[in-house]
C-alpha positions as CSV (number, residue, x, y, z in Angstrom):
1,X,119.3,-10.7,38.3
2,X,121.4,-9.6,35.4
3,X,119.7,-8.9,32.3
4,X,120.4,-11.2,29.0
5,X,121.1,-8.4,26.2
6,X,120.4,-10.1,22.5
7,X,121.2,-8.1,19.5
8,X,118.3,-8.4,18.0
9,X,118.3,-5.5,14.4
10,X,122.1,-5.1,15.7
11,X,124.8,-5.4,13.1
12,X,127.4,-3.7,14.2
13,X,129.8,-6.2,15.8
14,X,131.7,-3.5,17.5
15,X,128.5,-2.5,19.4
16,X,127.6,-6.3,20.3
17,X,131.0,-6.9,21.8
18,X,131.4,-3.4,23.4
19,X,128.1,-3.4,24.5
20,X,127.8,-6.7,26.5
21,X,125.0,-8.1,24.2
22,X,125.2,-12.1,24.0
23,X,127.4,-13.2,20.9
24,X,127.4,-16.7,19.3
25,X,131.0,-16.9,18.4
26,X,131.2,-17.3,14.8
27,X,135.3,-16.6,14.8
28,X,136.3,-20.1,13.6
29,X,134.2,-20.2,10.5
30,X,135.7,-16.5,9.7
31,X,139.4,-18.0,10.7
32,X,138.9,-20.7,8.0
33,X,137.3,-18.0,5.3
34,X,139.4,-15.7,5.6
35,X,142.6,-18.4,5.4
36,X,140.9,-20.1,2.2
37,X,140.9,-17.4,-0.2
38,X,139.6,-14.3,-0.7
39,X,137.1,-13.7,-3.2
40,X,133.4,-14.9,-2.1
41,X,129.9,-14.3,-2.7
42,X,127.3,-15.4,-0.1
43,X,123.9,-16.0,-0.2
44,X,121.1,-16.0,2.8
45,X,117.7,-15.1,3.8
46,X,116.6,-11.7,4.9
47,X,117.3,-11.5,8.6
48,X,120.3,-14.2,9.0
49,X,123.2,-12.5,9.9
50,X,124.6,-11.3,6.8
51,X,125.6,-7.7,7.8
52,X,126.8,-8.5,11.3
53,X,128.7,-11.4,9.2
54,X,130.4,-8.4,7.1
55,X,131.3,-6.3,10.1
56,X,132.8,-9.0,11.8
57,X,134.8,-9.1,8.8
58,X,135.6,-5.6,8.8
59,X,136.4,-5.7,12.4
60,X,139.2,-8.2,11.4
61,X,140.5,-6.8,9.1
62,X,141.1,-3.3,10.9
63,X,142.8,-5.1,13.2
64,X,140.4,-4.6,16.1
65,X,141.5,-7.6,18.0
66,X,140.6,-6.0,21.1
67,X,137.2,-7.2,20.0
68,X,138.2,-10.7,19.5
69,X,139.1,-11.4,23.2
70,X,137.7,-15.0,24.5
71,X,136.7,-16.1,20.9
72,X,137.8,-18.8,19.0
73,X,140.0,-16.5,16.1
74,X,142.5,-14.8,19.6
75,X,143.7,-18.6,19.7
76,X,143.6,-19.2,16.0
77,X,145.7,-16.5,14.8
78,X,148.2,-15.4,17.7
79,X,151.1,-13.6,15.6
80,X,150.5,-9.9,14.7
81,X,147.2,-9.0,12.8
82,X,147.7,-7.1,10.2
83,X,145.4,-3.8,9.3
84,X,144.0,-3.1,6.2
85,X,142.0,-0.1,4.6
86,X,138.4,-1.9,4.4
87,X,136.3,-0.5,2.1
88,X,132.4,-1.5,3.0
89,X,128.6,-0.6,0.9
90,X,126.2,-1.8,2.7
91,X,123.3,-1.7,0.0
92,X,120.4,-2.8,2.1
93,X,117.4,-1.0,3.5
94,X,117.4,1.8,0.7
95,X,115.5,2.4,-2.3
96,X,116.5,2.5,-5.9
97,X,113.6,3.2,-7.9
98,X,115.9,4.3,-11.0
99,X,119.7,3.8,-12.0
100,X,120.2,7.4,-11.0
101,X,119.3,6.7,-7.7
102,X,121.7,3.7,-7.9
103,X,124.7,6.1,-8.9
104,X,124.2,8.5,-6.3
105,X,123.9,6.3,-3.1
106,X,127.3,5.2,-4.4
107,X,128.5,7.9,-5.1
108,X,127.4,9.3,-2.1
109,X,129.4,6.4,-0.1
110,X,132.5,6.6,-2.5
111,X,132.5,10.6,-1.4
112,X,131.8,9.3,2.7
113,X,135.1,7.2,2.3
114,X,137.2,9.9,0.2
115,X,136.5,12.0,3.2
116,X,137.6,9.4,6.0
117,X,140.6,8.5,4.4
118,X,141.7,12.0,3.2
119,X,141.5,11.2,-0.8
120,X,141.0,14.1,-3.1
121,X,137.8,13.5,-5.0
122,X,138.6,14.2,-8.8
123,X,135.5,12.2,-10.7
124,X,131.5,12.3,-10.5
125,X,131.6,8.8,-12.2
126,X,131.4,5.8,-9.8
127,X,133.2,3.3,-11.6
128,X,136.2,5.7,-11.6
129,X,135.7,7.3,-7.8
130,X,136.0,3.4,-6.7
131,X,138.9,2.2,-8.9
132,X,140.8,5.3,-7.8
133,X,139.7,5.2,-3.8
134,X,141.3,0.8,-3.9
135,X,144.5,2.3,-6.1
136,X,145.1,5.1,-3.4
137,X,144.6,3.1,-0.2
138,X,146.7,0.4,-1.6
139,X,149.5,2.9,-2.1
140,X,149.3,5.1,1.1
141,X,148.7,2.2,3.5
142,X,151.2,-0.4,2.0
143,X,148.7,-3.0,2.0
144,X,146.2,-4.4,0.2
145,X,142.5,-3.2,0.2
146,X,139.4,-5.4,1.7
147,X,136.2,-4.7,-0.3
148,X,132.9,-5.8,1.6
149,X,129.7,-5.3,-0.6
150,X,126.4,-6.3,1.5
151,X,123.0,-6.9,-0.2
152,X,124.8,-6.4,-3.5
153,X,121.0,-7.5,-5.2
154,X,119.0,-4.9,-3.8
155,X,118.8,-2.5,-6.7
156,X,117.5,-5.2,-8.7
157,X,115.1,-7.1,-6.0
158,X,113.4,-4.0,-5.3
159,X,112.0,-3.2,-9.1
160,X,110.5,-6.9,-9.5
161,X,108.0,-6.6,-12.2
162,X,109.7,-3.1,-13.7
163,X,112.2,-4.8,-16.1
164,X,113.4,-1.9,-18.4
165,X,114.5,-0.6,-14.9
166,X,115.8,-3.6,-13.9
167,X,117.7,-3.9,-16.9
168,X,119.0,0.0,-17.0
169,X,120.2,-0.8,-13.0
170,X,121.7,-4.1,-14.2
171,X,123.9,-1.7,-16.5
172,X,124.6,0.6,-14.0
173,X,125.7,-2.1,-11.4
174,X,127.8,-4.1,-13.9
175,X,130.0,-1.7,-14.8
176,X,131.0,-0.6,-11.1
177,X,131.0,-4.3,-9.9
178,X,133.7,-4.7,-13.2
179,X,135.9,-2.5,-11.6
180,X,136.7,-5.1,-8.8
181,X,138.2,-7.8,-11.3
182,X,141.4,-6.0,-12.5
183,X,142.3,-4.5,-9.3
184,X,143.7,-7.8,-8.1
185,X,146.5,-6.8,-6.9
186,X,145.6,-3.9,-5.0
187,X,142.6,-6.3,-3.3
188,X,143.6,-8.6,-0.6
189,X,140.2,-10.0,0.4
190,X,136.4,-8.9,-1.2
191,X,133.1,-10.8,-0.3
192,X,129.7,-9.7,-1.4
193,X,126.2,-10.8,0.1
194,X,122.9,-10.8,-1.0
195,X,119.3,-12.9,-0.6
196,X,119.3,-13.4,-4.4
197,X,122.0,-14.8,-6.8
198,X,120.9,-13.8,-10.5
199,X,122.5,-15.9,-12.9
200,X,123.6,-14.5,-16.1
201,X,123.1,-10.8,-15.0
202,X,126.9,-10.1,-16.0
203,X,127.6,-9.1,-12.6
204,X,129.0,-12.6,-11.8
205,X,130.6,-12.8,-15.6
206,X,132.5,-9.7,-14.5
207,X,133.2,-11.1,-11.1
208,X,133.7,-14.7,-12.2
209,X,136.4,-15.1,-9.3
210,X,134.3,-15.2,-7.0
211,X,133.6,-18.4,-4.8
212,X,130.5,-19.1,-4.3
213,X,129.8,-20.9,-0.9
214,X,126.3,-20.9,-0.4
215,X,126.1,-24.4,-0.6
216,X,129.5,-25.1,1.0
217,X,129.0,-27.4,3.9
218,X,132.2,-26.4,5.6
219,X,130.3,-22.5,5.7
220,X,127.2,-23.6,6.3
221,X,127.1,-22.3,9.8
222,X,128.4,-19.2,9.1
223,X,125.0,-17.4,9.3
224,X,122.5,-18.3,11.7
225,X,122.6,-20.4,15.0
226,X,123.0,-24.5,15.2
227,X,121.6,-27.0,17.8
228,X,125.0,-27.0,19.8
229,X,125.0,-23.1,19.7
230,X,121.9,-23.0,21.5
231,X,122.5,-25.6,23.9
232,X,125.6,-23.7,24.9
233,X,125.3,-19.9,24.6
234,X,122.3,-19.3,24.3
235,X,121.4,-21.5,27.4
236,X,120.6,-18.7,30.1
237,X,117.8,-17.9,27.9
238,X,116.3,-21.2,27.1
239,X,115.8,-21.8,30.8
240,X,114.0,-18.5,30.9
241,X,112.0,-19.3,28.6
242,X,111.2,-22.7,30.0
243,X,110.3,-21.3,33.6
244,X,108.3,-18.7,32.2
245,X,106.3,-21.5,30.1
246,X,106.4,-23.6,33.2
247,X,107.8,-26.7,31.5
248,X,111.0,-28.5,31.0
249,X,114.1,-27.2,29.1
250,X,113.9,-30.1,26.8
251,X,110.4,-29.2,26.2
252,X,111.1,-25.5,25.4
253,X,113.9,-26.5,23.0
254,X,111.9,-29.0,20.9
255,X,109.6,-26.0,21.2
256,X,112.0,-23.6,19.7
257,X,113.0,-26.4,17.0
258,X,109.6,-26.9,15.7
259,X,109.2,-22.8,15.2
260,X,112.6,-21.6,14.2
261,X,114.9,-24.3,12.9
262,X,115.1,-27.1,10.0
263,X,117.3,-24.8,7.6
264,X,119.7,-26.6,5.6
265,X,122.3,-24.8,3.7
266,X,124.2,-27.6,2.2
267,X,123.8,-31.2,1.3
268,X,125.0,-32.2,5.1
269,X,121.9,-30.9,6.3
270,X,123.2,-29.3,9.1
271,X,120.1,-28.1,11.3
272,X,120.3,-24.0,11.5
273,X,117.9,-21.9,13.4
274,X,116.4,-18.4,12.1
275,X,118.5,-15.9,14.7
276,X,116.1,-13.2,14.5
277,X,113.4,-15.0,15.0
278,X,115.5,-16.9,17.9
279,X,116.8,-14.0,19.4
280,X,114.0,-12.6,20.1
281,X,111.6,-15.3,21.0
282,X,114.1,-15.2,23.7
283,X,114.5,-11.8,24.4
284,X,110.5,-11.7,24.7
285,X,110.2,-14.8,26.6
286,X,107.4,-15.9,24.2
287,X,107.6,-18.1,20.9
288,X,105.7,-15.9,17.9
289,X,106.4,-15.4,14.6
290,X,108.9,-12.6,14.4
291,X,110.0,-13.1,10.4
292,X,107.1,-12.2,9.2
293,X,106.4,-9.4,11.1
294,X,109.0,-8.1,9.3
295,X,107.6,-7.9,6.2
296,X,106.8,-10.8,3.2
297,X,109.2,-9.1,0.1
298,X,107.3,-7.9,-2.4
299,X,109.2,-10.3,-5.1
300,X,107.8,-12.8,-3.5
301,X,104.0,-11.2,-3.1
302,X,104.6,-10.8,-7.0
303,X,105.2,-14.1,-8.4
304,X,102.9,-15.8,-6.0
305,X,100.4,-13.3,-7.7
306,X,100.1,-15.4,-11.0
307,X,97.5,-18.1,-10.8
308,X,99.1,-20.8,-12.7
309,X,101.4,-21.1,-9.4
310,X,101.0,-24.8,-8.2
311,X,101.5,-23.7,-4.3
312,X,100.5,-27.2,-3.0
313,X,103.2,-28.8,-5.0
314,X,106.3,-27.0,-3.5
315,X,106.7,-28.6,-0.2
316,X,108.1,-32.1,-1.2
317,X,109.3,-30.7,-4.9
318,X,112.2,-32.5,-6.0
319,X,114.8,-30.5,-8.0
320,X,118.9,-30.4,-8.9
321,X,121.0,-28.3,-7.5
322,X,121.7,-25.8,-10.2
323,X,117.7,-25.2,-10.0
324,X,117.6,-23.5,-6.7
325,X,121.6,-21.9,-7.3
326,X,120.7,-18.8,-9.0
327,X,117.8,-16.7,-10.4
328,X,117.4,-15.5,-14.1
329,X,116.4,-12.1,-14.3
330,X,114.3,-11.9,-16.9
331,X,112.9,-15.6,-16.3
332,X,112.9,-16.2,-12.7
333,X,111.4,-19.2,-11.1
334,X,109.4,-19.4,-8.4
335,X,110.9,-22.7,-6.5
336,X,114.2,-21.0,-6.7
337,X,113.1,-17.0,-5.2
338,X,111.2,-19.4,-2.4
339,X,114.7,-21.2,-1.5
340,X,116.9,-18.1,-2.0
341,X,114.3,-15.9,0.2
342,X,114.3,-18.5,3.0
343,X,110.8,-20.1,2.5
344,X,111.7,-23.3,1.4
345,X,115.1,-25.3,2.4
346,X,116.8,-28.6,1.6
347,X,115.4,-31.0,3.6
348,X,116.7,-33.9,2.3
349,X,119.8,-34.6,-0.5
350,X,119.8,-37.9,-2.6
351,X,123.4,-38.0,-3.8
352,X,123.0,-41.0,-6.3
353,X,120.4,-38.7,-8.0
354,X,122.1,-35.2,-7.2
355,X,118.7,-34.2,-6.2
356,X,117.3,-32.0,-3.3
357,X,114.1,-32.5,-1.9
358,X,112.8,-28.9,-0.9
359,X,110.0,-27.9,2.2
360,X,109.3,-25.3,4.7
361,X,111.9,-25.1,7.0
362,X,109.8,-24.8,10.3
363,X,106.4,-24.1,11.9
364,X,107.0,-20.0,11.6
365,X,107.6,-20.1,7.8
366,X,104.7,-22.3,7.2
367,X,102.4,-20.5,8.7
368,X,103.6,-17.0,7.9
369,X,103.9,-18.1,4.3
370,X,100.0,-19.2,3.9
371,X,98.7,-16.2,6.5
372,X,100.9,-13.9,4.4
373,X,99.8,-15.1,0.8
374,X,96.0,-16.0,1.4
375,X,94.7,-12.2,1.9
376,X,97.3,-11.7,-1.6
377,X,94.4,-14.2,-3.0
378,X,91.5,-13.0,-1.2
379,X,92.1,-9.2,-0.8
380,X,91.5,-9.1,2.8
381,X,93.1,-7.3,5.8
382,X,95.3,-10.3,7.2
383,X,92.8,-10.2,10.5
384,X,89.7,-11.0,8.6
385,X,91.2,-13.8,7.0
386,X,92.4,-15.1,10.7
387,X,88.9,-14.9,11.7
388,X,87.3,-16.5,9.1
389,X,90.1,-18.9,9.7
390,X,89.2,-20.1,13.0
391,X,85.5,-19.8,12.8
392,X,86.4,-22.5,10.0
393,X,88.8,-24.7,11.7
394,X,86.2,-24.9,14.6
395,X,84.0,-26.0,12.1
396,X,86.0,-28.8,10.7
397,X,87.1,-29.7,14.2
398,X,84.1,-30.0,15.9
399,X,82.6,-32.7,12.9
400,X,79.8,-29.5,11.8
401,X,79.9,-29.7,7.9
402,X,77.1,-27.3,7.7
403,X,78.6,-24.9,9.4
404,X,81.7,-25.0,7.5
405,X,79.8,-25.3,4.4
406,X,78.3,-21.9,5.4
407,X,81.5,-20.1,6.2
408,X,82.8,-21.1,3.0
409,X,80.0,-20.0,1.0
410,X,81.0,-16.7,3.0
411,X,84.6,-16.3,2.8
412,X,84.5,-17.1,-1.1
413,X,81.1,-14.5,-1.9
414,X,84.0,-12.3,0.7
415,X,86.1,-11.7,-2.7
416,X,85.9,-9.5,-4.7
417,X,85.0,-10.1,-8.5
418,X,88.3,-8.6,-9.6
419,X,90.2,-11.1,-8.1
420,X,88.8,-13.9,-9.9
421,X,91.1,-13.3,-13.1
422,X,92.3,-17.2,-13.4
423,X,90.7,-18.1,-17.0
424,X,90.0,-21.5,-18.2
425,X,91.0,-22.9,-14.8
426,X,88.4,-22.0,-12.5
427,X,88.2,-25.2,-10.5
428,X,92.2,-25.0,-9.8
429,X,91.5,-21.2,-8.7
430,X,88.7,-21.9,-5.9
431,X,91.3,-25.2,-5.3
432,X,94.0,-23.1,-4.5
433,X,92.1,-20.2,-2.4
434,X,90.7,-23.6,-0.3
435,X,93.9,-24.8,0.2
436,X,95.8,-21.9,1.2
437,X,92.9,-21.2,3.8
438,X,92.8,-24.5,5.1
439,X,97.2,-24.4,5.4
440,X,96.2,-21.1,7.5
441,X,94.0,-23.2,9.7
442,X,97.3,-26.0,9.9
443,X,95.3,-28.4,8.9
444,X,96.4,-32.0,7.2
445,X,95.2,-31.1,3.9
446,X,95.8,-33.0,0.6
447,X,95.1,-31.3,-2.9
448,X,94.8,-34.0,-6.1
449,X,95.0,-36.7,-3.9
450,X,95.1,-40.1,-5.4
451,X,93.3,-42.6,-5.1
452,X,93.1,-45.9,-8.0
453,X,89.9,-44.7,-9.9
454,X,91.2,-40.8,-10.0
455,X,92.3,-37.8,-7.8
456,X,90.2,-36.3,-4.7
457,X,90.0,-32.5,-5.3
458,X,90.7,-31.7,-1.9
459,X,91.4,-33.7,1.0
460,X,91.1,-33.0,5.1
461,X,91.9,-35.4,8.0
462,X,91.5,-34.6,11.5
463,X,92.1,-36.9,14.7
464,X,88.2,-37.6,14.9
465,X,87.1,-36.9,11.2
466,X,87.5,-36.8,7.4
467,X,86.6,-34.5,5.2
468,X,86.2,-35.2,1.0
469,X,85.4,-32.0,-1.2
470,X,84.8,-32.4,-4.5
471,X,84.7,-29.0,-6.4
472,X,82.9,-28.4,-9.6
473,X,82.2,-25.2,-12.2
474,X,80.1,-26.7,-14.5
475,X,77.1,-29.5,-13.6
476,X,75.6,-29.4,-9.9
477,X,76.8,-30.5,-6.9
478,X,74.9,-33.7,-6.5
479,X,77.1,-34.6,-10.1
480,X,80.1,-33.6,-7.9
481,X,78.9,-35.9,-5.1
482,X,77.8,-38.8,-7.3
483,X,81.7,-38.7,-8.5
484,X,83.0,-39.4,-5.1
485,X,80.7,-42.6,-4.9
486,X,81.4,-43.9,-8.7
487,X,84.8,-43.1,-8.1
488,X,84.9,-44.7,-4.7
489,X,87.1,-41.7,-3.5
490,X,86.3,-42.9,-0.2
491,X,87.8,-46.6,-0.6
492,X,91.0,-45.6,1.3
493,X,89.0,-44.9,4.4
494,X,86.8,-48.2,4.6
495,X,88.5,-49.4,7.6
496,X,89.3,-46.1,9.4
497,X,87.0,-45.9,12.2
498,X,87.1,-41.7,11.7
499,X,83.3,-40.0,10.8
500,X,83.6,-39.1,6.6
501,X,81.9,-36.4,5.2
502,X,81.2,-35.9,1.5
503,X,81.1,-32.6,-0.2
504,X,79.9,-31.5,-3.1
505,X,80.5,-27.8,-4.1
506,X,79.4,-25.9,-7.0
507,X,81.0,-22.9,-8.0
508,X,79.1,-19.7,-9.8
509,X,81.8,-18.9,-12.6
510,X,79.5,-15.7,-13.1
511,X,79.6,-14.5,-9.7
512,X,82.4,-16.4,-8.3
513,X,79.9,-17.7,-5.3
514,X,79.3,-21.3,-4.0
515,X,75.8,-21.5,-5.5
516,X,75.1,-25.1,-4.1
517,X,76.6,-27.7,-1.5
518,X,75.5,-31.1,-0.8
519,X,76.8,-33.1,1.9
520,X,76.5,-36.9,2.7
């Protein structure tokens, strides 16, 4: 039997194509880029393509059509290709704790190409070592340069919450990204990538030639893997899977769609799978979450650190396009970092409004966002929290409120004090620690839910039960309880034939412990 290969950490296109991994040709798209224009910035999530998206690129443009056998650019270009000097950083995976260690990795790669193309290094200073290495391949080759910048952002995304670092990189990264601008006519083609766009960071003022096609429909395939792709190249593998799960291939695709797909890059809303997370569910025969594995980024860990977050609001958050375009630096928003990182996605476009309607793109991201964030909250090793998790959901299942009530009363007293920093809001606090625990669990949970006498605090329907919390920091439980009835919180539900439970909870605001729950 011959084994699939999948490329899963590989970038290199030369390696994939050389090395008989499994390639989902992505040629056309490149064909129509490259015949477009030629300045472009791209934006994508952590783990989409991007790099293997640049060296395909740089494969083309060496010439390397050797590579290009039996996909879709061999028939769309069949004159001569032409080679070009390519001149590639690849900014991703390294650390710049300061804007010395900035200079110096560039410098350091400036120096690496000097030596590969036999240029006599005359200048320590970046901005000059890179508008003199474009002039001098221009002029000894005859042809114009390619410039390939990937994870330009890095520098800055890895000093979240260190802004006179940030700032001091900024300086450092505008001046060497100015140099690109007025070598136009030595530059025949430059692209740069990156998770994050930050607006007004001078970096795109400087560069303000570049196309932005992040939200181009006609690239919004370019990174990751569509429905047809699957169906087609990637079919060996999806019967694989299937026969190793001992069910249909339909059944393991709509398997495969719930975990990894439900990206949209544009206002089409073109369906596009995670590849990583594709590849090597795939490769391991077993559907997991593989994104997260890889690490949450600590950006996001950051600004989901502040309290006053309204988590339970962003799936279903309406906002315009500019909103989720590009990041300030110095004011960032949190919506925007959650679309830009990949945790949110368009998942629906009202054109008479110009507005997008954001939400988790898939099963994995859901779930990997709430088990990643809730030990953030809690301070816990991810595992504890699991376990608590499904002691709870058993609870809630099963119709045993007492026994939920008592794991509660133990996960919260599992916090420690420190946490508990959230002043003058304590009922949203305990809310929001609920919530994310009871996302963990994947359960149909409502926060502020509305009913036409007020809101219900927090909200849980099963198949066989319903669940109404009421949460209080000042007064008893039984006031908390007596709220639901004068309220008539339950008034929805008068004709569902489901059990209800009523909780009342009171919260300790000096030791941050459920002191008291009633149930009814």
């Amino acid at each position: 039997m011959n084994i699939i290969r999948y490329p899963i950490g590989e970038q290199s296109f030369e390696r994939i194509r050389s090395g008989n991994y499994v390639y989902v040709d992505k040629t056309e798209i490149i064909h129509r880029l490259v015949s477009a224009g030629s300045y472009y910035f791209l934006s994508r999530p952590r783990r989409f393509g991007k790099s293997l998206l640049l060296s395909t690129l740089e494969a083309y443009f060496r010439g390397r059509r050797d590579l290009f056998k039996g996909l879709a650019i061999d028939q769309l270009q069949p004159d001569e290709w032409i080679k070009r000097p390519v001149v590639r950083l690849d900014l991703s995976g390294k650390n710049f704790n300061t804007p010395v260690d900035f200079t110096d990795y560039i410098r350091h790669c400036l120096e690496e190409l000097e030596h590969t193309f036999d240029i006599e290094s005359t200048s320590d200073d970046i901005t000059v070592k890179f508008r003199r290495l474009v002039k001098s391949l221009h002029h000894s080759s005859g042809r114009k340069v390619v410039i390939l910048i990937d994870e330009y952002d890095s520098p800055i995304t890895r000093n979240v919450g260190r802004l006179e670092v940030q700032e001091e990189i900024r300086q450092e990264m505008q001046s060497f990204y100015s140099v690109i601008k007025p070598l136009a006519e030595e530059i025949h083609f430059c692209m740069l990538t990156g998770v994050t766009k930050y607006g007004k960071l001078s970096i795109f003022s400087s560069l303000n030639n570049l196309n932005d096609i992040s939200f181009d429909e006609c690239y919004t395939a370019i990174c990751g893997i569509t429905e047809a792709e699957l169906r087609q190249t990637l079919s060996p593998g999806v019967t694989l899977l299937a026969e190793k799960y001992c069910i249909p291939v339909e059944q393991a695709l709509e398997r495969l769609k719930h975990s990894y797909d439900g990206y949209h890059f544009s206002a089409d809303l073109t369906d596009i799978y995670n590849p990583f997370s594709l590849l090597t569910a795939l490769s391991k025969g077993r559907i997991g979450e593989y994104w997260f594995e890889t690490g949450t980024p600590t950006v996001l860990v950051e600004f989901l650190r502040n309290p006053q977050r309204e988590i339970h609001e962003l799936s279903g958050i309406k906002v315009r396009p500019e909103a989720i375009s590009s990041i300030s630096l110095f004011q960032p928003q949190l919506v925007a970092l959650l679309y830009q990182t990949g945790y949110l996605t368009i998942k629906n476009y009202d054109r008479q409004r110009d507005r997008y309607t954001l939400g988790f793109p898939n099963k994995e991201v859901e779930s990997g966002f709430f088990s990643s964030l809730l030990p953030v909250y809690a301070n816990m090793q991810r595992t504890t929290t699991d376990k608590v998790a499904d002691e709870i959901a058993d609870a809630i299942y099963s119709g045993a409120p007492q026994t939920l009530a008592d794991r509660l009363s133990a996960f919260i007293a599992g916090i420690p004090l420190s946490l508990h920093k959230n002043t003058g809001k304590y009922e949203s606090h305990y809310q929001l620690i609920l919530y994310l625990l009871f996302r963990l669990i994947g359960l149909n949970v409502d926060v502020e839910y509305q009913t036409s006498d007020g809101f219900i605090d927090i909200l849980i329907q099963t198949n066989e039960y319903i669940y109404i919390l009421e949460l209080k920091v000042r007064g008893t439980a039984a006031n908390a309880l007596r709220q639901i009835k004068d309220k008539e919180y339950t008034l929805p539900f008068a004709n569902d034939s489901r059990r209800l439970f009523r909780i009342g909870m009171l919260f300790d605001i000096q030791t941050h412990r459920i002191s008291d729950i009633i149930i009814s």
